[in-house]
One Martini backbone bead per residue (centre of mass of N, CA, C, O) as a GRO file, in nm:
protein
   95
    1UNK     BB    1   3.102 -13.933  -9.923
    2UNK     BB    2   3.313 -13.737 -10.111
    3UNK     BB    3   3.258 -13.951 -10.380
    4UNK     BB    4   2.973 -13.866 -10.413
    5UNK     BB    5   2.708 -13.851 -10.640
    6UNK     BB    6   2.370 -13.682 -10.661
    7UNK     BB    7   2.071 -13.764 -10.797
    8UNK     BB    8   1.794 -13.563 -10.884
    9UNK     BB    9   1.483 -13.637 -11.001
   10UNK     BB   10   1.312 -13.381 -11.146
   11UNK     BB   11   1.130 -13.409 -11.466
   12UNK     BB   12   0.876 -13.415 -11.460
   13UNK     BB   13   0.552 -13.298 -11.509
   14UNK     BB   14   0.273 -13.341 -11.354
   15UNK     BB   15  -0.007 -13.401 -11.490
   16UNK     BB   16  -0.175 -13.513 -11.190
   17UNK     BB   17  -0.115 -13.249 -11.016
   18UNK     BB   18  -0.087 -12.980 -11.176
   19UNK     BB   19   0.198 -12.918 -11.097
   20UNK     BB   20   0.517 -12.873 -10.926
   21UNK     BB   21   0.645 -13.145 -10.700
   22UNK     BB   22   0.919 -12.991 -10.618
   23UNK     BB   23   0.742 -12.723 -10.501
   24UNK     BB   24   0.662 -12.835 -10.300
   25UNK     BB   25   0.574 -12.804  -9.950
   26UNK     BB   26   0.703 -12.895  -9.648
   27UNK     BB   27   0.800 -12.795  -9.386
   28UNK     BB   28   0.876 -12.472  -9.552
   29UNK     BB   29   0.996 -12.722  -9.770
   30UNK     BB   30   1.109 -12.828 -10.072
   31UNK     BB   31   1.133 -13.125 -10.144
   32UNK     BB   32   1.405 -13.118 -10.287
   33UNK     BB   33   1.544 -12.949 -10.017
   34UNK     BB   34   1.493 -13.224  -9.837
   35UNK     BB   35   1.686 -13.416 -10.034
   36UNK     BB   36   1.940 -13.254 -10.043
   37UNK     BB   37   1.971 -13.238  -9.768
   38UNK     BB   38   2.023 -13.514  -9.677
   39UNK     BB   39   2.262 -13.553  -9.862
   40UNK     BB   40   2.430 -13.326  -9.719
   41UNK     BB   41   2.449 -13.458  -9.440
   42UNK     BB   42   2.598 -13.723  -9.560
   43UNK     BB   43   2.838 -13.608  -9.761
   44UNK     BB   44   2.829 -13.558 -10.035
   45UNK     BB   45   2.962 -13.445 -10.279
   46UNK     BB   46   2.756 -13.388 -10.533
   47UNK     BB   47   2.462 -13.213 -10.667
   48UNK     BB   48   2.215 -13.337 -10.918
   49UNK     BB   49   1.961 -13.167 -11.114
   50UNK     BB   50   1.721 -13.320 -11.309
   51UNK     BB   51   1.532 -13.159 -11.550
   52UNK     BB   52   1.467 -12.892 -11.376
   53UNK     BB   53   1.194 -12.616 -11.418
   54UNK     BB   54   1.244 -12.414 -11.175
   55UNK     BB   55   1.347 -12.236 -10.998
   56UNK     BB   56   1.554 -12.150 -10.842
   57UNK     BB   57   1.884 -12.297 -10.763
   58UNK     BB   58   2.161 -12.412 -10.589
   59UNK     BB   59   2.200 -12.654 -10.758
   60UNK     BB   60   2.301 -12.859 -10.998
   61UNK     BB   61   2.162 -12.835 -11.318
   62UNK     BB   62   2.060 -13.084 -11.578
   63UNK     BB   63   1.986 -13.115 -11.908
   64UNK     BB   64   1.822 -13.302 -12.133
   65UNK     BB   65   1.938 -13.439 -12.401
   66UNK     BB   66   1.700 -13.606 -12.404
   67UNK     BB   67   1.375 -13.580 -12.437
   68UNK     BB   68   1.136 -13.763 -12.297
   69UNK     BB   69   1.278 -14.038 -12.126
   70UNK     BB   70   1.300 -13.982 -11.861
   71UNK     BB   71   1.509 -14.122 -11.604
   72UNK     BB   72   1.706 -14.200 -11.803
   73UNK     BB   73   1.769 -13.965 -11.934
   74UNK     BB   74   1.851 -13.815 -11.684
   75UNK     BB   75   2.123 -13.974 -11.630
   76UNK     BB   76   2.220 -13.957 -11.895
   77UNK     BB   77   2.309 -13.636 -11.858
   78UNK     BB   78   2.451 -13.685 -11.652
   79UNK     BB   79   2.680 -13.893 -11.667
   80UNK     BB   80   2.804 -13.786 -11.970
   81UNK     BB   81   2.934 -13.474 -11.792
   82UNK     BB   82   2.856 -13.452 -11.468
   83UNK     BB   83   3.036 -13.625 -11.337
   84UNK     BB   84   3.298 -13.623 -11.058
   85UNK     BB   85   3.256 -13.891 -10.878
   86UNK     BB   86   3.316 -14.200 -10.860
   87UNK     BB   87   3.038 -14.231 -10.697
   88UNK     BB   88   2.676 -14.296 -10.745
   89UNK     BB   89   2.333 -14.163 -10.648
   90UNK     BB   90   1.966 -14.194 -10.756
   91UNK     BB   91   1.711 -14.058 -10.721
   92UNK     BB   92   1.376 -14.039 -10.644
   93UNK     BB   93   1.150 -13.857 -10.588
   94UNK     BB   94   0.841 -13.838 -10.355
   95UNK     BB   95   0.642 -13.697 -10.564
   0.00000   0.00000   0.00000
């Protein structure tokens, strides 16, 4: 799986949950880390984190290019000009 690329779509606003729901910790680790994590796993080339305004991230974060467009917007700046391998999988994380 060396030639996908995983967009984790991270950039909810969280307006029902009041708090970034990225941020939230489960069994020591931030949702984000666990989808990351799985993805590491499975062995894909690079991981990209959209949207994300939480702090410290150790994967590559890609900013909106239009803001508020949901997660299409997000998939769009990925897209755009950050996608490595030929192949790309994009989660919604489930938070």
């Amino acid at each position: 799986m060396r030639d996908v690329s995983f967009i984790l779509l991270a950039g909810g606003h969280s307006s029902r949950m009041g708090r970034d729901k990225a941020q939230l910790c489960w069994q020591g680790k931030t949702f984000l880390q666990h989808q990351a994590e799985k993805a590491q796993a499975l062995g894909v080339g690079e991981i990209l984190v959209s949207g994300y305004r939480g702090g410290d991230c150790p994967w590559r974060v890609v900013p909106d290019v239009y803001p508020e467009r949901g997660p299409l917007g997000g998939l769009h700046a990925c897209f755009q000009r950050h996608i490595r391998c030929a192949w790309c999988s994009a989660w919604m994380c489930p938070w």
